[in-house]
C-alpha positions in Angstrom: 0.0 0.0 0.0 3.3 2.2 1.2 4.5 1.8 -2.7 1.3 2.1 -3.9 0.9 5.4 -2.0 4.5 6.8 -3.5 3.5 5.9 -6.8 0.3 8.0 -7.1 2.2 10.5 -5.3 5.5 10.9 -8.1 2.9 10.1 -10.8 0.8 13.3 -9.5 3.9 15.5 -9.0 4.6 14.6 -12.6 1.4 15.5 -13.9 0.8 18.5 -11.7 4.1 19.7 -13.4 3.4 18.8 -16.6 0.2 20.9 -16.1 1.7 24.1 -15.5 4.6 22.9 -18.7 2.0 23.3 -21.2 0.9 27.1 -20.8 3.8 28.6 -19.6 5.8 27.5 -23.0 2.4 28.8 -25.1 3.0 32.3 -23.0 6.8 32.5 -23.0 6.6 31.4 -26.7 8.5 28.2 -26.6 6.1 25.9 -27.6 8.5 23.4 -29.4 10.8 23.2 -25.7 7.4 22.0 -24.3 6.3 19.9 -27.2 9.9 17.9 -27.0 9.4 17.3 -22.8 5.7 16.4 -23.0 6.2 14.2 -26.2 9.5 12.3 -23.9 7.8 12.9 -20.9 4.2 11.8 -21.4 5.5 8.0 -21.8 8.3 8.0 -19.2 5.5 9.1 -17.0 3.2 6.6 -17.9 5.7 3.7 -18.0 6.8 4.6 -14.7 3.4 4.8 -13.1 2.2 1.5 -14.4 5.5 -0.2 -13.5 5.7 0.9 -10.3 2.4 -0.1 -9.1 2.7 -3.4 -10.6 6.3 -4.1 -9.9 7.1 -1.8 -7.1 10.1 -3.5 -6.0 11.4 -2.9 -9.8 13.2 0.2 -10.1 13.1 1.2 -13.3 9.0 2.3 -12.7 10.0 4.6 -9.9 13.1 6.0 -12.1 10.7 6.7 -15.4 9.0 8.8 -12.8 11.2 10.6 -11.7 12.8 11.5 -15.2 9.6 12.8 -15.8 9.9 14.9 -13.4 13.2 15.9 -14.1 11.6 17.2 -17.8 8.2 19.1 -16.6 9.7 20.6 -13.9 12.7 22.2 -15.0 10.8 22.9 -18.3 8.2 24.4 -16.6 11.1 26.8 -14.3 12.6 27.6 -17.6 9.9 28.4 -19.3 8.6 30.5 -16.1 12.6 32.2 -16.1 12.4 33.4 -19.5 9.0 35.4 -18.7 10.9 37.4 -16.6 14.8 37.8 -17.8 14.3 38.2 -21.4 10.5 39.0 -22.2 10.4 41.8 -19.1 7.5 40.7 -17.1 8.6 41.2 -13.5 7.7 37.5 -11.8 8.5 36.3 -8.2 10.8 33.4 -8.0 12.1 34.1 -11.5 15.7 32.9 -10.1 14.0 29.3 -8.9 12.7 28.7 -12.3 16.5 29.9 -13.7 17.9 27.5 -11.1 15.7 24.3 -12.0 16.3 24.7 -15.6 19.7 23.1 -15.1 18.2 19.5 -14.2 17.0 19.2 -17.8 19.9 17.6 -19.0 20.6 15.1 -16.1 17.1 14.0 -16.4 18.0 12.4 -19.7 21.5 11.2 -18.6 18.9 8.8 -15.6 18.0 7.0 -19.2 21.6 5.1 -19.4 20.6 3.9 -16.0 17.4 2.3 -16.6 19.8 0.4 -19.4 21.6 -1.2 -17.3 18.7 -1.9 -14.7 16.7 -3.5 -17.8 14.5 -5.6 -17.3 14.3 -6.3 -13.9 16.5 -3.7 -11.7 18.6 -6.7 -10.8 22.9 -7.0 -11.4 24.7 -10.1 -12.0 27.8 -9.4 -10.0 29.3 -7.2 -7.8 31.2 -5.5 -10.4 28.1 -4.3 -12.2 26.7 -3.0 -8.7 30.2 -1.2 -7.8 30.1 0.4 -11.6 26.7 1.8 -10.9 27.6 3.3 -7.2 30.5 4.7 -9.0 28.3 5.9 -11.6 25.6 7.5 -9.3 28.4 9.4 -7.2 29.9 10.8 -10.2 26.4 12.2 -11.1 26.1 13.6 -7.8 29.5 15.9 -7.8 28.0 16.7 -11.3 24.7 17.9 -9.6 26.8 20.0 -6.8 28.4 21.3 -9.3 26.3 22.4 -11.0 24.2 23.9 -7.9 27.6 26.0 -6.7 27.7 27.1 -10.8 24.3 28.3 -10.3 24.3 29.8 -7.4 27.2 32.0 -8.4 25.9 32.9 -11.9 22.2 34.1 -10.0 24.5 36.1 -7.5 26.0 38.2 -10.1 24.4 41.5 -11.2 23.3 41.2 -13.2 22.1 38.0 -13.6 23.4 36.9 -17.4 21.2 34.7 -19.8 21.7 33.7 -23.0 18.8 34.1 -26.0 17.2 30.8 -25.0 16.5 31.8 -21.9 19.4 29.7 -19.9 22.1 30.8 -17.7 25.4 31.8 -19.8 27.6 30.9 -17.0 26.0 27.1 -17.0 25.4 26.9 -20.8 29.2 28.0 -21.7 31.0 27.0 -18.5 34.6 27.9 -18.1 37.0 28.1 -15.5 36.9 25.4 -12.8 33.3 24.7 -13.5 34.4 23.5 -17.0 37.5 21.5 -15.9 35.1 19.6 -13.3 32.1 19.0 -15.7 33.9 18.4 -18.4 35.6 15.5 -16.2 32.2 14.2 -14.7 30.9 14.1 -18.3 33.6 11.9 -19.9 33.8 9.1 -17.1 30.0 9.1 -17.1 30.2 8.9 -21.0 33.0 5.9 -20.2 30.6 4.3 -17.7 27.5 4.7 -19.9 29.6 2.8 -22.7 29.8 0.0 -20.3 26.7 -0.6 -19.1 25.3 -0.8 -23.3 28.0 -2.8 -23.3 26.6 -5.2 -20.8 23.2 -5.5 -22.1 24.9 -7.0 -25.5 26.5 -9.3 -24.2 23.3 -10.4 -22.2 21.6 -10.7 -25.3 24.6 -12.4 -26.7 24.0 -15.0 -24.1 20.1 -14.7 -23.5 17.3 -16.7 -25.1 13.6 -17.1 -24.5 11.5 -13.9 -23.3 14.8 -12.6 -21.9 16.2 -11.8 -25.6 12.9 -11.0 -27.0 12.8 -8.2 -24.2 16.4 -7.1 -25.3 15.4 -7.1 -28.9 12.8 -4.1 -27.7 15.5 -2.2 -25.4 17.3 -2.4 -28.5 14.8 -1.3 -31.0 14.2 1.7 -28.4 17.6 2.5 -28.1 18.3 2.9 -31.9 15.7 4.8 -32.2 16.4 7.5 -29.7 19.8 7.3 -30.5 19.0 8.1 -33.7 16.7 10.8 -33.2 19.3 12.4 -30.6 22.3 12.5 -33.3 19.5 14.4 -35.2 18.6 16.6 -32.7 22.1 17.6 -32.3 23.3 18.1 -35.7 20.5 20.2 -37.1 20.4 21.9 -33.2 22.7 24.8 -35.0 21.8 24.6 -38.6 22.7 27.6 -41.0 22.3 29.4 -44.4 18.9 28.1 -46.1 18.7 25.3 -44.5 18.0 26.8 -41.0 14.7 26.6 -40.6 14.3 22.6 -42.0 17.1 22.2 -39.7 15.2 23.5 -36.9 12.2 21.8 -37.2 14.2 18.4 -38.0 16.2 18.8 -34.8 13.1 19.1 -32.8 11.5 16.3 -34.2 14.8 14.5 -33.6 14.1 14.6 -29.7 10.7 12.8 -30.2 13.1 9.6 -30.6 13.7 9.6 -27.0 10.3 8.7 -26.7 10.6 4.9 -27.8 13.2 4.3 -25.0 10.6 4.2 -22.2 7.8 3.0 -24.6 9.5 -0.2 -25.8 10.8 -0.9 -22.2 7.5 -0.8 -20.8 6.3 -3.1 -23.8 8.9 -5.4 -22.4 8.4 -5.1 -18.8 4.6 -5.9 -19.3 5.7 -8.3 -21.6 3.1 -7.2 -24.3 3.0 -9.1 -27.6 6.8 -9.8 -27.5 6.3 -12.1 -30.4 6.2 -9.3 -32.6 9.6 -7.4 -32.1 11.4 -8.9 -35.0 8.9 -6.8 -37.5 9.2 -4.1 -35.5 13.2 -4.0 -35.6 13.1 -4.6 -39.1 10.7 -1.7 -39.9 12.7 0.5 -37.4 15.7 0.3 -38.8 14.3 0.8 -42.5 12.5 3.7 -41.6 15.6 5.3 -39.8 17.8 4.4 -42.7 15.3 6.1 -45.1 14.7 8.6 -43.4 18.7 9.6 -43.1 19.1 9.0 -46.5 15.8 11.5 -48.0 17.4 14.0 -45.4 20.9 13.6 -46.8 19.6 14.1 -50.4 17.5 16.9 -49.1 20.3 18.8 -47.8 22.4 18.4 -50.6 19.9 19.0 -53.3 19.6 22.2 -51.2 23.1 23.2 -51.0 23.6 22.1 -54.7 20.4 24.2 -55.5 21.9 27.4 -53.8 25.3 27.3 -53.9 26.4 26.2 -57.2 23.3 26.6 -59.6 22.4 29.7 -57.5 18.9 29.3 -57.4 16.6 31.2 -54.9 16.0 29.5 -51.5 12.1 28.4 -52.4 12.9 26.9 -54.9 15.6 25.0 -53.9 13.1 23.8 -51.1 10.7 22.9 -53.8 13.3 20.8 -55.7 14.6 18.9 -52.8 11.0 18.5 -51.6 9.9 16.7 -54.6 13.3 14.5 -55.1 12.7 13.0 -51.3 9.1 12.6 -51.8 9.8 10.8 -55.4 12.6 8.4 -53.6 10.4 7.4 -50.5 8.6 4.6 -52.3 11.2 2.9 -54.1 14.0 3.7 -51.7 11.9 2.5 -48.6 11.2 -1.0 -50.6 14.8 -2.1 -51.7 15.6 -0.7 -48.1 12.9 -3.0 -46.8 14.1 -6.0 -48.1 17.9 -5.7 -46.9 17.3 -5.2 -43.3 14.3 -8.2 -43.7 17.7 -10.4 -45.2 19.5 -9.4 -42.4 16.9 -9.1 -39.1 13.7 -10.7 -39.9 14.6 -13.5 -42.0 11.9 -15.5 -41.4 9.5 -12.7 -43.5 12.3 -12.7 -45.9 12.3 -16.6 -46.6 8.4 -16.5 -46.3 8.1 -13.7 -49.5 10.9 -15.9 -51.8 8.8 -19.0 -50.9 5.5 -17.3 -51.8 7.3 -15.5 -54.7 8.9 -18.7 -56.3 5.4 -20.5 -55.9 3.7 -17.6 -57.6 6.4 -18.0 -60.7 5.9 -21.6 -60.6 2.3 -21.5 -60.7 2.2 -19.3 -64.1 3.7 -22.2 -66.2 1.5 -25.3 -63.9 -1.0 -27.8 -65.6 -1.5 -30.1 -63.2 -4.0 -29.8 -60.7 -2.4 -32.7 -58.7 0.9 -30.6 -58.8 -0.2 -27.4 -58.3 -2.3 -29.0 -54.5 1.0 -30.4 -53.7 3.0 -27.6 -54.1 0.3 -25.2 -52.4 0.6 -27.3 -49.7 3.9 -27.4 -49.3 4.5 -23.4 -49.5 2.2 -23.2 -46.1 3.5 -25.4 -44.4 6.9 -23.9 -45.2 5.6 -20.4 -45.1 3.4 -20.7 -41.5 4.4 -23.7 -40.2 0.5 -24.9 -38.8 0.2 -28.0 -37.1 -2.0 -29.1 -39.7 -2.8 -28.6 -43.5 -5.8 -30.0 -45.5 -6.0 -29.1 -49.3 -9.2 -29.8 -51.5 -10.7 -29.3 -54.4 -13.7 -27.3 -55.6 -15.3 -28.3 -59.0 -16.2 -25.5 -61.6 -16.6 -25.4 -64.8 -15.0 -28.8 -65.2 -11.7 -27.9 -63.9 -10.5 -29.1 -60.6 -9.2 -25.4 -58.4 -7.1 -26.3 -55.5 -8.0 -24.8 -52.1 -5.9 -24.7 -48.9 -7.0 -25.0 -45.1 -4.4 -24.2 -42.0 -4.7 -25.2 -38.5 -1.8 -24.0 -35.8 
């Protein structure tokens, strides 16, 4: 009842937060800051409320909950800050909100934690369990850090923020601040590398449920891994490109969002049977999409910079080239990953395609029941197949029946 309790209490917090998220970035104008934490958010919250309640002696519920927490809130601060420093309306608390704002980050960096803990919370060995206390106090020198950092920059007069509505003295560090971070950051990067590191050699050695749940931390995990890289590299997008870049790099933190959605898929061990379509469409999705937004960009630059068209209609060129290469591109795509991670559709379309060609040139009806016969059973696999025969117009036309 205790955990019970602690759940409806962090999953209230969360949503109380995420309340006052929504119209503060519509007043402070920052709707896409509070689109990207509600879109991450949203799930980790829900993943983490549902967990925890069922599983409350699994830690990876309570730790969704309170990485949603670590997005509304600061969100929410920020969003709160930047009503007062850069837009001029004269707030109370307008330093709390600038203070919070800091946490946004870290609340993402908790994600390389629930990695490790997948699926269960529990470690193997001690040397996993020492790595993670290591881990943990290295993110807490971060977070004091950070707090003295803050603390000075909101002492000075005045108080110095940068155009998106952060702290410069937190956002550029330099000086001892960036000595320490910059050391926190690259042994948590060396210890986050580990712990991924761990999970694949789990699923190296896994089989059953156990690698079916790995197969959706994985298909998660490319995906916001993907959608991060994106977020970062069209973050500061130039020239004519700018705005595309913009709007790419905030559709590139959506990503994020399939980390705590396919974990809880595989905590609640939800039609597991079906992760080997899923990876397969993930990663030909991903891969298409990287590819239409290469040839966007370079049609672009090619449009602009050496043929020296005008920016609309260079964006009307590449436009219709990606659009023109989804189709095609997607299929041939399609069918490489299938070869390589869902071989058993792969198999299944050169049986059903090799029966199709074989059928053109067939005569006999005899033959043809055999052969249909044979392509299920090949194909699905039932327990049990019956073929028979309907009469027509003279002509005997095989029909098939599968029982599994």
């Amino acid at each position: 009842m205790r955990s019970k309790g602690w759940a409806v209490a962090l999953g209230g917090l969360a949503a109380v937060s995420l309340a006052a998220t929504i119209p503060l970035s519509v007043l402070a104008h920052l709707v896409g800051d509070g689109v990207v934490a509600l879109v991450i958010g949203v799930p980790c919250m829900a993943v983490g409320f549902v967990v925890a309640r069922r599983q409350p002696r699994n830690p990876l519920g309570w730790l969704f909950l309170v990485i949603a927490i670590f997005l509304f809130v600061p969100t929410a601060g920020g969003d709160y800050a930047y009503l007062d420093y850069v837009l001029g309306h004269h707030l109370p608390f307008a330093a709390a909100g600038l203070a919070v704002d800091q946490l946004w980050i870290e609340g993402l960096a908790l994600f390389i934690v629930v990695i490790l803990l997948f699926p269960d919370g529990r470690l193997p060995s001690r040397f996993w369990r020492w790595a993670l206390r290591a881990w943990f106090a290295i993110f807490a020198v971060l977070l004091i850090v950070l707090a003295l950092a803050t603390g000075d920059a909101l002492a000075a007069h005045p108080v110095r923020v940068d155009s998106t509505g952060g702290l410069t003295a937190v956002d550029n560090p330099t000086g001892w601040f960036a000595v320490v971070q910059h050391g926190c950051l690259l042994v948590l990067l060396v210890l986050s590398v580990s712990f991924i590191g761990r999970q694949v050699l789990s699923w190296r050695r896994s089989s059953g449920e156990r690698r079916q749940q790995l197969k959706w931390l994985a298909s998660g995990a490319t995906v916001s891994i993907v959608g991060l890289v994106l977020a970062v590299v069209f973050a500061t997008s130039s020239n004519s490109i700018a705005t595309v870049g913009q709007w790419i790099g905030t559709f590139g933190w959506f990503g994020l969002a399939a980390l705590p959605v396919s974990i809880g898929v595989a905590i609640l061990r939800y039609r597991l049977y079906e992760i080997d379509r899923i990876i397969s469409r993930t990663l030909a999705y991903a891969l298409v999409t990287g590819l239409l937004i290469g040839v966007y960009a370079g049609v672009v630059l090619l449009a602009t910079d050496v043929l020296s068209l005008s920016s609309p209609v260079a964006v009307a060129a590449s436009t219709l080239a990606a659009a023109a290469l989804f189709s095609p591109l997607r299929r041939r795509v399609q069918r490489i990953v299938d070869r390589r991670f869902n071989r058993t559709r792969y198999n299944a379309d050169r049986t059903v395609a090799a029966f199709a060609a074989r059928l053109k040139d067939a005569v006999d009806v005899t033959a043809v029941r055999d052969d249909l016969a044979g392509v299920v059973q090949q194909t699905l696999e039932p327990a049990h197949v019956s073929v028979w025969e309907t009469a027509g117009d003279g002509h005997g036309l095989p029909g098939a029946s599968a029982r599994t």
